[in-house]
N, C-alpha and C positions, 0 to 999 in steps of 0.2 A: 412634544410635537415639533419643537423649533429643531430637534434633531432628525427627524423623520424627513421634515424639509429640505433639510442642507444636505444628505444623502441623496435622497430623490433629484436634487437640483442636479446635482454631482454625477450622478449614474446616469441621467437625460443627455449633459450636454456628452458622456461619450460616446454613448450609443447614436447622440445625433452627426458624431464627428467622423463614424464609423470607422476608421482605424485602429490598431492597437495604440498608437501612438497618442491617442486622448485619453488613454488612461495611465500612460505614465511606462508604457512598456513597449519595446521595440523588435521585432523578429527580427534580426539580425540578416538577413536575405531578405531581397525582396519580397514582396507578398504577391500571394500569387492573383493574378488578373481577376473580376469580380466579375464573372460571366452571370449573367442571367440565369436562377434556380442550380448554382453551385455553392452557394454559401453553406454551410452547415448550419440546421438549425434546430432544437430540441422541440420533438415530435410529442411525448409527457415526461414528467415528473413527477416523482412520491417521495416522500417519507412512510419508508417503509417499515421501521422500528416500533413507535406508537410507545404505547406505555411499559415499562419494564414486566415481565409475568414474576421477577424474584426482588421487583422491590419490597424493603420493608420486611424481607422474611429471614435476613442474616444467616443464611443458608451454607455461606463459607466463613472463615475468620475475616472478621469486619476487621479493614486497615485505613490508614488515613489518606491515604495515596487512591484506589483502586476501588472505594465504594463510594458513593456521590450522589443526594438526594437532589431529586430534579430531575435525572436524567442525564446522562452524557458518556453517548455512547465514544468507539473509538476503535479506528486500526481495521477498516470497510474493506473488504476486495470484494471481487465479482466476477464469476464464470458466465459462458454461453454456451449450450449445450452443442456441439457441432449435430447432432445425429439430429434433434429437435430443436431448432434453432429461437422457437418460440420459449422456450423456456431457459431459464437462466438461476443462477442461484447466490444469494451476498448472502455471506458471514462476516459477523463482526463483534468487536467485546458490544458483552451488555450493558445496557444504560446504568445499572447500578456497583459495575465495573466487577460481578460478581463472577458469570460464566461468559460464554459464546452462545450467540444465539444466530438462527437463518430464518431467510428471506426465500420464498422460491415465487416465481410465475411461469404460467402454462401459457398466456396470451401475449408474451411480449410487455409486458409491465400493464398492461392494462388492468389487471386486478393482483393482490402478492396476499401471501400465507405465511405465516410465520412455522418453523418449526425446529425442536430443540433438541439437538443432540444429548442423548443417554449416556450416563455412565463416565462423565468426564471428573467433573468433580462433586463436592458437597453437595452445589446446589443442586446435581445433575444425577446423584443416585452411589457416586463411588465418594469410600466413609476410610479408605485405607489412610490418609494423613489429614493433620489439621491445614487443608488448603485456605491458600488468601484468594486466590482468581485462576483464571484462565485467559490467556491471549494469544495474540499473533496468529489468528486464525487466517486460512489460505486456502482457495478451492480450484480446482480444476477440473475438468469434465472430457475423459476419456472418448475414441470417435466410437464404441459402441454405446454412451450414454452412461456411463459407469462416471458418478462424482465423488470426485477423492476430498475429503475437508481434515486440512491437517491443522494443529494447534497445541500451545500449553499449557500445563497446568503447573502451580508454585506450591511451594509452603516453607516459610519459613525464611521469606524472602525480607521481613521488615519486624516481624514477630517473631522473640525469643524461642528456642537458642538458636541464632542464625548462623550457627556453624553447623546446622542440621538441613539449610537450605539446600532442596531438592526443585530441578524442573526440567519435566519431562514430555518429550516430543510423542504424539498421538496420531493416531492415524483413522478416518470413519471413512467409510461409502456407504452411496447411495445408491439405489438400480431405478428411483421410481422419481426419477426428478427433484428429489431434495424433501420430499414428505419425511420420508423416516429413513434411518441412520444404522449401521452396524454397529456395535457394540466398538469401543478403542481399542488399538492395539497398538500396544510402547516399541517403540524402536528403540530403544538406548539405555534399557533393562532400569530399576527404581530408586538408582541412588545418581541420578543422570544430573548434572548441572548445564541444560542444553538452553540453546536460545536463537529466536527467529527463525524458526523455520519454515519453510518453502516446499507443498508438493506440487508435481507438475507430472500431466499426465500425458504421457506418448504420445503425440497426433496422429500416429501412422500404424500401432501396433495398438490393439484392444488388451487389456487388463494388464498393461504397461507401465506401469508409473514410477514415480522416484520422486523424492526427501533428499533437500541439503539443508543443512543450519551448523551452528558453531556452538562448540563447549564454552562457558562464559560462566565464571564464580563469581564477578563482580566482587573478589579479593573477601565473598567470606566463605567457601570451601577450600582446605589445603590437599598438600598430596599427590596422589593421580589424578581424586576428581578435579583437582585446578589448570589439568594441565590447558593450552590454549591450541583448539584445533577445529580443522575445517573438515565437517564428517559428509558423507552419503550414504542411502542404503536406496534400493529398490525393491520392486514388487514387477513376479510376473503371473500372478496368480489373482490380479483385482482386487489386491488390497486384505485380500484373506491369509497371508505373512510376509516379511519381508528381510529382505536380506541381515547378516550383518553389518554392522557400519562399518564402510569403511573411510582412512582417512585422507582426507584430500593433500591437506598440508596444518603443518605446525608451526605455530611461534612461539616466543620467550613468552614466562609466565608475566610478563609485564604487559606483551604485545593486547591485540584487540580486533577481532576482525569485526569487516563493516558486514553489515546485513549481506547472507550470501543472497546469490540468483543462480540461475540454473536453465539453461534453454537445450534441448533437441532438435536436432537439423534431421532433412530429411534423410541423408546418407547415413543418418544411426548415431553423427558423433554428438558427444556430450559437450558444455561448453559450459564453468563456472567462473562466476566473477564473484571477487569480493576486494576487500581492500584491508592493509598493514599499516600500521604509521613506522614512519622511517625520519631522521633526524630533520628532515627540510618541510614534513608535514606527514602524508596519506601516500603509499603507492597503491593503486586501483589497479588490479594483476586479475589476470584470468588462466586457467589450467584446461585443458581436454582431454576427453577419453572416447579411445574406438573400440573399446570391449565392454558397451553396456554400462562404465564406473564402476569393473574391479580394479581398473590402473590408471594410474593419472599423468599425466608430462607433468614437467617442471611449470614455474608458474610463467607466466608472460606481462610483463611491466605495459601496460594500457596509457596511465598517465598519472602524472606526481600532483597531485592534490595541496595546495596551501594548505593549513586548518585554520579553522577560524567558523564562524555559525553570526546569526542575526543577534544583533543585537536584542536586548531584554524588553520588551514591550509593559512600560507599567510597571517595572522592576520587577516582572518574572520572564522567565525563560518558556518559548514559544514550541509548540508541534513539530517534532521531528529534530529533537534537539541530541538524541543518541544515534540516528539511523547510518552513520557512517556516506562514504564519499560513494557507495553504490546503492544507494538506498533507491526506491521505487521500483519499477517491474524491468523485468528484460524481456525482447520480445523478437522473434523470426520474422522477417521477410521473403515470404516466394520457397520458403524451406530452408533456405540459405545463408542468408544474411543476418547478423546477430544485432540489434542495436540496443542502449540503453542512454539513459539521459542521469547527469549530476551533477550537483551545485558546487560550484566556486567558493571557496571559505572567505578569498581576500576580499571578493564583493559584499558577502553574505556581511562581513565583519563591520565594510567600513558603510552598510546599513541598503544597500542595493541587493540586486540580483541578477546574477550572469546563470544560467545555462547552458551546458557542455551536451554535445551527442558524441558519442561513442559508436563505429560502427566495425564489423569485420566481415571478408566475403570471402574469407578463405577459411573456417573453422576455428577462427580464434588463434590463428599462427600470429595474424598480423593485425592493429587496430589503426583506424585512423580518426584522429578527433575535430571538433567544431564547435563553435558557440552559435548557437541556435536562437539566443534570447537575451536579451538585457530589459532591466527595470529600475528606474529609480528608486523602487521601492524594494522592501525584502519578498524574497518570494521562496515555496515553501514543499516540501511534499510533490515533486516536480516525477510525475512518470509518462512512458510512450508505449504502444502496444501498436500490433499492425492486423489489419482484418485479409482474410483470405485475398483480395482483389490487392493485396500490396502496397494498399493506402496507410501511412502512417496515421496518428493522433495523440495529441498531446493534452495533457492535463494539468496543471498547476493551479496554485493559491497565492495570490497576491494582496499584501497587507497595505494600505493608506496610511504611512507614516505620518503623514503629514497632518490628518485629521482624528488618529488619536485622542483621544480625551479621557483621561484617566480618572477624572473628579466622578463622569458620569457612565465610568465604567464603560467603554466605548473604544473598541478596534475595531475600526471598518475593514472587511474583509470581502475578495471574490474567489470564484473557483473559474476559471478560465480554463475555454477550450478552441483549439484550432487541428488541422488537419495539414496534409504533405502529400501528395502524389507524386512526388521525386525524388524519395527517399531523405528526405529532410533536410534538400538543399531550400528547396523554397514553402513556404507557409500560406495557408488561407487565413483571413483577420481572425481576429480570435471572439468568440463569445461568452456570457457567461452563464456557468449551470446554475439553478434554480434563482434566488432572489439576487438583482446586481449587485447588492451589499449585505453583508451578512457579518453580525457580531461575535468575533472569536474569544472575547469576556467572558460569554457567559461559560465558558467548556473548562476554567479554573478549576485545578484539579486539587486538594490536600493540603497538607504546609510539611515544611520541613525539605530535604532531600530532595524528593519526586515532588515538588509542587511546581507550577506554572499552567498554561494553558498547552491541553492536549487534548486533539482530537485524534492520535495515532501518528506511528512510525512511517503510514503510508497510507494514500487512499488507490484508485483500480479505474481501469478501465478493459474492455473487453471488446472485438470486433462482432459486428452484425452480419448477417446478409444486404443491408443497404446502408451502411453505417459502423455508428458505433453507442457501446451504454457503457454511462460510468458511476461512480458510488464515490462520492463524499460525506463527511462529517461534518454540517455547518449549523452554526448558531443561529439566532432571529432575525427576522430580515430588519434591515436598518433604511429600510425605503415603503411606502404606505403599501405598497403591492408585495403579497403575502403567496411567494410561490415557491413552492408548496408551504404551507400552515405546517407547522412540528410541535412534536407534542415534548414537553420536558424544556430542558435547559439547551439541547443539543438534537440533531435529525439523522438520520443515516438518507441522504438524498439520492435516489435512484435516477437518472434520467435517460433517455431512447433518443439519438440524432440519428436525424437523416443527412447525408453526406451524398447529397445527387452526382452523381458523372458520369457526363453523357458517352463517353467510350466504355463504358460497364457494358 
């Protein structure tokens, strides 16, 4: 109880100090003026997850890494249906880190259903290799209603002979709001060593969509399959096949790209980012294309990246600890405008948090950058997305160094959100989604390798018609107010803001 205290004390006085600045974090621009009924404020919240349906049934090859009693889910996104805006749809790994499971609602979050993609892996109906899991799932929702959920599937990833390790990019739709699922279908044929991939669906064009991700052997496939490249393919037929891959760009079998992204502008062109390490650290480079992604320009240097990551919390290594210098969403402005947001290594290192915005207004010819946010603290999982009305929003996870406690198992953690109406020169305070403190202890993942605390490479946000909803992964609340209650060790957290402006 003496900890439930000092958290609740903790979390009162910032909310009573109403700035970001009482909690240890600073928007870097002014904040934007506190008008009367402009503040963002979360309208509900669920844990939408609940109990695993494939705990307990080792359904795919049980690993030490990727299966996890208790609960602990990971790696959340979240679509909004443009055509039905009431409905919306989160995919995420499963709590027993076995398959991908969804989320869909028909009211706005007011009630959610769970339902499970066929045919992915073991636990899911397909018996062709001995899989460990499925992840990096990713959705998007076409403007006729058409939702694409892309993700992967492994084997062979940690379990013998893992010069057999195979993983391959998938692709499902949905026509009926996220109820039931098309069967898969592989973009990158069954001996594919592919990883994080991204679909993203047309905004302007119905049964439009398109896949980028990267080949990645993590040094145990040799040969061709190791080669190191940056693929695409599309679909103009809603997801019922899709192109060849093609390849965006290549590096040395040493190189590594960072998680791709991938945005559509209204004018048709393409616009990918991803990032390279280059002797001084990360170059963060972006490429375009105006034929659809059969041909790509050369790439375009964004901004050179320190490396460096947060230090080790509790002597292990924290969420988001592989996701490269582009990691989180990319997102349009007004059709036009490309922005993304990513973390600083030299702050990250020396145990703080800086925030970079990235933006272009001319298709990715030309970028211009900004620091948007600093934190005393480490901060984590950091993405921005914009809603039709051309409001930005930001998401991030910010850890309490300082009140760590290792003896009693104990990283105080928030998920923070604030908003932009000027294109992310200036900010609104920031608030936070579901409980002020939340414990990221308990999401300890395995030993070995892959062990530390993971709740995912990324969490999601999504624009509303008055607002915006976002999906995190957080642990128990660490303050006597239990909002939303989760079940297991870890929650998949849904929440709905309202984001008032009176020039709407």
């Amino acid at each position: 109880m003496r900890f439930h205290r000092r958290f609740a004390s903790r979390a009162g006085a910032a909310v009573a100090a109403s700035a970001v600045l009482a909690s240890g974090i600073a928007l870097t621009a002014p904040a934007l003026a506190v008008i009367a009924g402009t503040v963002p404020h979360v309208q509900r919240v669920a844990d939408v997850a609940g109990h695993s349906p494939f705990a307990g049934r080792h359904c795919n090859i049980a690993t030490p890494y990727y299966t996890s009693g208790g609960g602990k889910e990971g790696e959340p996104y979240v679509a909004v249906n443009p055509k039905h805006p009431q409905n919306r749809i989160v995919a995420y790994m499963d709590a027993a880190r076995a398959t991908v499971d969804v989320a869909f609602t028909r009211n706005s979050g007011r009630s959610w259903q769970r339902s499970i993609p066929r045919g992915v892996d073991g636990c899911t109906g397909n018996h062709r290799n001995r899989w460990e899991a499925s992840g990096d799932p990713w959705v998007s929702i076409g403007p006729d209603g058409t939702a694409y959920l892309s993700a992967l599937t492994w084997a062979h990833f940690v379990t013998p002979p893992t010069d057999r390790y195979v993983s391959l990019v998938h692709v499902q739709t949905s026509t009926d709001q996220g109820q039931t699922w098309s069967k898969p279908v592989d973009l990158d044929g069954q001996n594919a060593v592919s990883d994080k991939p991204m679909v993203l669906a047309n905004p302007y064009r119905a049964g439009v969509a398109y896949v980028i991700w990267r080949n990645q052997s993590f040094g145990l496939a040799t040969g061709q399959r190791a080669r190191t490249e940056l693929l695409f393919a599309s679909t103009h037929n809603a997801g019922r096949s899709w192109s060849t891959p093609v390849v965006i760009e290549r590096g040395s079998e040493s190189d590594f790209f960072g998680s791709p992204q991938l945005s559509v502008l209204r004018s048709g062109t393409l616009v990918a980012t991803s990032s390279l390490p280059d002797t001084e650290g990360n170059d963060l480079l972006s490429w375009r294309s105006t034929d659809g992604g059969r041909r790509w320009s050369r790439s375009t240097l964004i901004d050179n990246i320190p490396d460096g990551g947060n230090p080790a919390f509790c002597g292990q290594s924290a969420a988001g600890a592989d996701t490269g210098s582009s990691a989180g969403q990319q997102t349009v402005m007004h059709g036009k405008s490309i922005v993304f947001v990513y973390l600083d290594g030299t702050a990250a290192s020396s145990g703080h948090g800086r925030l970079m915005l990235a933006r272009s207004s001319d298709g990715g010819r030309t970028w211009s950058t900004r620091t948007v946010l600093r934190s005393q603290d480490p901060i984590m999982l950091a993405s921005v997305t914009a809603n039709r009305h051309g409001e930005l929003a930001l998401l991030w996870d910010r850890v309490d160094s300082a009140l760590i406690d290792c003896e009693a198992n104990t990283i105080p953690t928030q998920s923070l959100f604030a908003t932009s109406r000027t294109g992310g020169s200036r900010w609104s305070r920031s608030i936070a989604i579901g409980p002020r403190w939340w414990n990221l202890a308990t999401s300890a993942r395995g030993a070995g390798g892959f062990s530390g605390y993971f709740i995912g490479d990324y969490q999601a946000l999504a624009g509303t018609p008055r607002g915006f909803t976002t999906v995190t992964v957080q642990g128990p609340s660490l303050t006597h107010r239990h909002r939303p209650p989760i079940t297991g060790a870890t929650g998949v957290i849904v929440a709905d803001l309202d984001v008032p402006n009176p020039d709407r």
